[in-house]
Backbone bond lengths (Angstrom), bond angles and torsions (degrees), N, CA, C in turn:
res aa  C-N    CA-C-N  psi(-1)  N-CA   C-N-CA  omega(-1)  CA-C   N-CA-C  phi
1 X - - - 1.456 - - 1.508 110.33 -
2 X 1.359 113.77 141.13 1.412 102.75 178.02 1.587 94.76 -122.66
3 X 1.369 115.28 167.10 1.571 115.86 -178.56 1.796 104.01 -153.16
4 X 0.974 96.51 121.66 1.735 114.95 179.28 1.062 102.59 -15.77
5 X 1.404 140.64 92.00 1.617 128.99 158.08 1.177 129.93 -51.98
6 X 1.242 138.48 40.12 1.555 156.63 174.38 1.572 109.03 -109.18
7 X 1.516 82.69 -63.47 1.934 106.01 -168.10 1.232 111.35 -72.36
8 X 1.877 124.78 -51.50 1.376 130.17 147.62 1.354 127.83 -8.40
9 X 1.423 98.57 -59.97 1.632 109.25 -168.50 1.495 114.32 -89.37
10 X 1.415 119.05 -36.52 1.128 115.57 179.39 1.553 114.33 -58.65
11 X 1.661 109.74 -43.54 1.100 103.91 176.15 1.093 142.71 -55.05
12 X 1.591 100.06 -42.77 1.885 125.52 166.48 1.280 127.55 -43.99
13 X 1.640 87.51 -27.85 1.744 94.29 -177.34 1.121 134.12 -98.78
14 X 2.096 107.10 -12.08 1.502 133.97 164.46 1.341 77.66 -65.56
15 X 1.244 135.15 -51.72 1.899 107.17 -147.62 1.149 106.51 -116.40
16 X 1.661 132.00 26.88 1.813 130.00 137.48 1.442 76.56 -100.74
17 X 1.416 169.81 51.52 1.296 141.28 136.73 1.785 102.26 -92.56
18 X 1.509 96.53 -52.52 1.967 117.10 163.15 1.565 115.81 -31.47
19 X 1.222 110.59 -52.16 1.766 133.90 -172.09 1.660 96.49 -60.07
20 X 1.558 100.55 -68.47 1.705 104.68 -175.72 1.235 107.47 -58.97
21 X 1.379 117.08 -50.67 1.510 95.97 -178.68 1.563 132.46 -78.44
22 X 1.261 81.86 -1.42 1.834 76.36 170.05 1.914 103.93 -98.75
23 X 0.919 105.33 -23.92 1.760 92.25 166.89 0.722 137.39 -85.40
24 X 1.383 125.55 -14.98 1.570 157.54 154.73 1.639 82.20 -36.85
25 X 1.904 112.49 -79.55 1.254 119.48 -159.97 1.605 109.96 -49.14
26 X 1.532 113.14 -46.48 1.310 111.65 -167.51 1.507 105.96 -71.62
27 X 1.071 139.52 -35.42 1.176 124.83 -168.54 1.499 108.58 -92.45
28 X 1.317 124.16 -15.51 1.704 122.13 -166.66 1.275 128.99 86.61
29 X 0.858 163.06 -148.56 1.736 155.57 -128.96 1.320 99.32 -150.17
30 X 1.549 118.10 -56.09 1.529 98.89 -173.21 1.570 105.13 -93.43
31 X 1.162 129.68 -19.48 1.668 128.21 170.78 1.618 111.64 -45.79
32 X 1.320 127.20 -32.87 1.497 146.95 -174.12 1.674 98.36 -64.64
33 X 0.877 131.00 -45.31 1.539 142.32 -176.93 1.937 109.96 -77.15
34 X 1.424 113.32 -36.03 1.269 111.25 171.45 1.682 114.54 -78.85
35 X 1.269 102.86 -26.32 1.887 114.72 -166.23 1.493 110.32 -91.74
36 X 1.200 94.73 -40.39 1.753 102.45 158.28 1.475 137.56 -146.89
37 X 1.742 80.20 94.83 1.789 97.08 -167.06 1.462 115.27 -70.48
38 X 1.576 131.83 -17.21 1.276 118.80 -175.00 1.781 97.65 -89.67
39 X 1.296 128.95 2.18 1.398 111.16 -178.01 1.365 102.02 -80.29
40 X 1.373 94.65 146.99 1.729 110.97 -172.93 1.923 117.55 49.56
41 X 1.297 97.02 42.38 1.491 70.30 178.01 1.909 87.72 -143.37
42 X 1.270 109.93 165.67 1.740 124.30 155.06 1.389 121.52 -84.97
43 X 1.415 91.98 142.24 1.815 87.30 -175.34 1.515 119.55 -56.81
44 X 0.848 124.10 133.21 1.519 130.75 -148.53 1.276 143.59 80.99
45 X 1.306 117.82 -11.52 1.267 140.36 -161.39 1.030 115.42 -89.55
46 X 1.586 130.89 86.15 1.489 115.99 177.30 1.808 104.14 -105.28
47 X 1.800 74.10 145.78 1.597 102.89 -168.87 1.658 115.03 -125.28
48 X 1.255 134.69 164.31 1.547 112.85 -164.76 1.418 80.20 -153.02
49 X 1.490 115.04 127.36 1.482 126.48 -163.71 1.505 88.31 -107.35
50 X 1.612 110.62 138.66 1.246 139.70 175.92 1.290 112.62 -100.92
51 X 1.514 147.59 95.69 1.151 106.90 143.57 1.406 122.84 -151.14
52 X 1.756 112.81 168.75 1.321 110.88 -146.23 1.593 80.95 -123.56
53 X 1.722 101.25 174.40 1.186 118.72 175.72 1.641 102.93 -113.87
54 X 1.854 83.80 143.47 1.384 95.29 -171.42 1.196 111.58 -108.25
55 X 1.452 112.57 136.77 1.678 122.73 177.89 1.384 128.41 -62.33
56 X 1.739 115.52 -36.20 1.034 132.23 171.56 1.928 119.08 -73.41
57 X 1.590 117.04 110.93 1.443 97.70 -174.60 1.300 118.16 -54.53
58 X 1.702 130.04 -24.02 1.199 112.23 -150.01 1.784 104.87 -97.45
59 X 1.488 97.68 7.89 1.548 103.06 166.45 1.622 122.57 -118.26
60 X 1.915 98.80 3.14 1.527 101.79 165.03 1.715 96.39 -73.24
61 X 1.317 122.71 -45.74 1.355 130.45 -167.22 1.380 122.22 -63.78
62 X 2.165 111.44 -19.99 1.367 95.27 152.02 1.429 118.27 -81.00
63 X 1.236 123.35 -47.23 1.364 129.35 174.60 1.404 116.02 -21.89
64 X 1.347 113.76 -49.85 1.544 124.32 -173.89 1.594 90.66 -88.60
65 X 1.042 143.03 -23.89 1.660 132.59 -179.80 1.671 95.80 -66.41
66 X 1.443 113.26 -40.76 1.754 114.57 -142.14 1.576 77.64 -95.31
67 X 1.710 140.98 -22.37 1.651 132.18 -172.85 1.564 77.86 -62.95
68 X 0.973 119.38 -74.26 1.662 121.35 -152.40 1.441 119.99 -75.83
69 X 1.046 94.63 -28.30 2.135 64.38 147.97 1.378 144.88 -94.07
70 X 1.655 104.30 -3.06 1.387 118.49 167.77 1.908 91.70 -72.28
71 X 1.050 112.47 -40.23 1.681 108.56 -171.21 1.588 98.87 -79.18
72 X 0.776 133.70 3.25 1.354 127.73 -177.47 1.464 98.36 -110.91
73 X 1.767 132.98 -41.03 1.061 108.28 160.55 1.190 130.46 -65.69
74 X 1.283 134.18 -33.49 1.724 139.21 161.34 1.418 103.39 -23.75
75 X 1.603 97.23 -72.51 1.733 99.32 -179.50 1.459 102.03 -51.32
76 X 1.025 169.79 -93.67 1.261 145.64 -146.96 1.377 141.92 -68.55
77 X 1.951 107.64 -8.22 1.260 117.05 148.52 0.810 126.82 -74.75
78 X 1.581 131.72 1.49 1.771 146.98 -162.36 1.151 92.19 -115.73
79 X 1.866 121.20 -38.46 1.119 109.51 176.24 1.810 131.31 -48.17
80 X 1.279 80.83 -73.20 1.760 131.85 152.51 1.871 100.81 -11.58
81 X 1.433 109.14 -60.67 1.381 105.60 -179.36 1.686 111.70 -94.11
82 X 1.236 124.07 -17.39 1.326 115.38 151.44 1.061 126.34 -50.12
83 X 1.567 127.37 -42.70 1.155 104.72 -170.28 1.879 108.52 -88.18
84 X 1.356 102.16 -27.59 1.858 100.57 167.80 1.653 95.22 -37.89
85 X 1.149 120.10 -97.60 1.220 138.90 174.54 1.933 97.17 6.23
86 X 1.615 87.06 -96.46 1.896 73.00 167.88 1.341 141.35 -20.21
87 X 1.343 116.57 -58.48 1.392 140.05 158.13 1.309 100.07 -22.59
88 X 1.431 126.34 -88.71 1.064 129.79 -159.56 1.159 114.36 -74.43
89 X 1.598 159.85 -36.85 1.353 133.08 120.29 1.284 153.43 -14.24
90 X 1.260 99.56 -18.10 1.509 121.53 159.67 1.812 119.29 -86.89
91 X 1.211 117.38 -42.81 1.382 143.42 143.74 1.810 101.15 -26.82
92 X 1.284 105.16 -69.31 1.341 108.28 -155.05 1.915 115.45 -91.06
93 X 1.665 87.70 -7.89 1.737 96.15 161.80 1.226 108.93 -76.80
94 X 1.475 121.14 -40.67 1.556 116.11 -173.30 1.283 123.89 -72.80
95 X 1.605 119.42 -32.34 1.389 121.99 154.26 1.367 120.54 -46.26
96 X 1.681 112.14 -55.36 1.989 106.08 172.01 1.495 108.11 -39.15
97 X 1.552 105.80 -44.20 1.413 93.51 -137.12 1.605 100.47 -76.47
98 X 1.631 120.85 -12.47 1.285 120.90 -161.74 1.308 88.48 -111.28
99 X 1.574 135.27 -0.60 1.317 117.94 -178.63 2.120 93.60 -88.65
100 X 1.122 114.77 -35.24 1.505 130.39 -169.19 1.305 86.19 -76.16
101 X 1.271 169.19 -1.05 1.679 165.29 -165.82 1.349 81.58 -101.56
């Protein structure tokens, strides 16, 4: 099956963008850093996420600008390795299927 890679993805990524942000919400700010330790980081790299709430709206509104685009890149490195992932299962059906011929 093939499926429009435009429409596919856009969609996939409204709804891992939906996913993060609702677990983001459910778990809270610093729970996000224990539940998913490889986001944003290098292998090896330990990092210890700070964060506070801000009194001023027009710096809750960067804060929440700068959450979501770090979550918006996630979603597209998740993307990014989904579809490798695919790739290579697809790869490795066609080998069965011509090694079993």
């Amino acid at each position: 099956r093939r499926f429009e890679a435009k429409g596919l993805g856009h969609a996939m990524m409204k709804k891992a963008m939906i996913c993060l942000l609702a677990g983001s919400a459910m778990l809270g700010g610093s729970a996000n850093a224990a539940v998913f330790p490889a986001f944003g980081k290098a292998a090896g790299q330990n990092t210890q996420v700070v964060q506070v709430q801000a009194t001023d709206p027009s710096l809750r509104i960067q804060q929440l600008e700068e959450q979501v685009r770090n979550l918006t890149g996630q979603v597209e490195d998740l993307g990014f390795q989904m579809l490798q992932m695919e790739e290579k299962i697809r790869k490795m059906q066609e080998d069965m299927e011509f090694r079993l011929q």
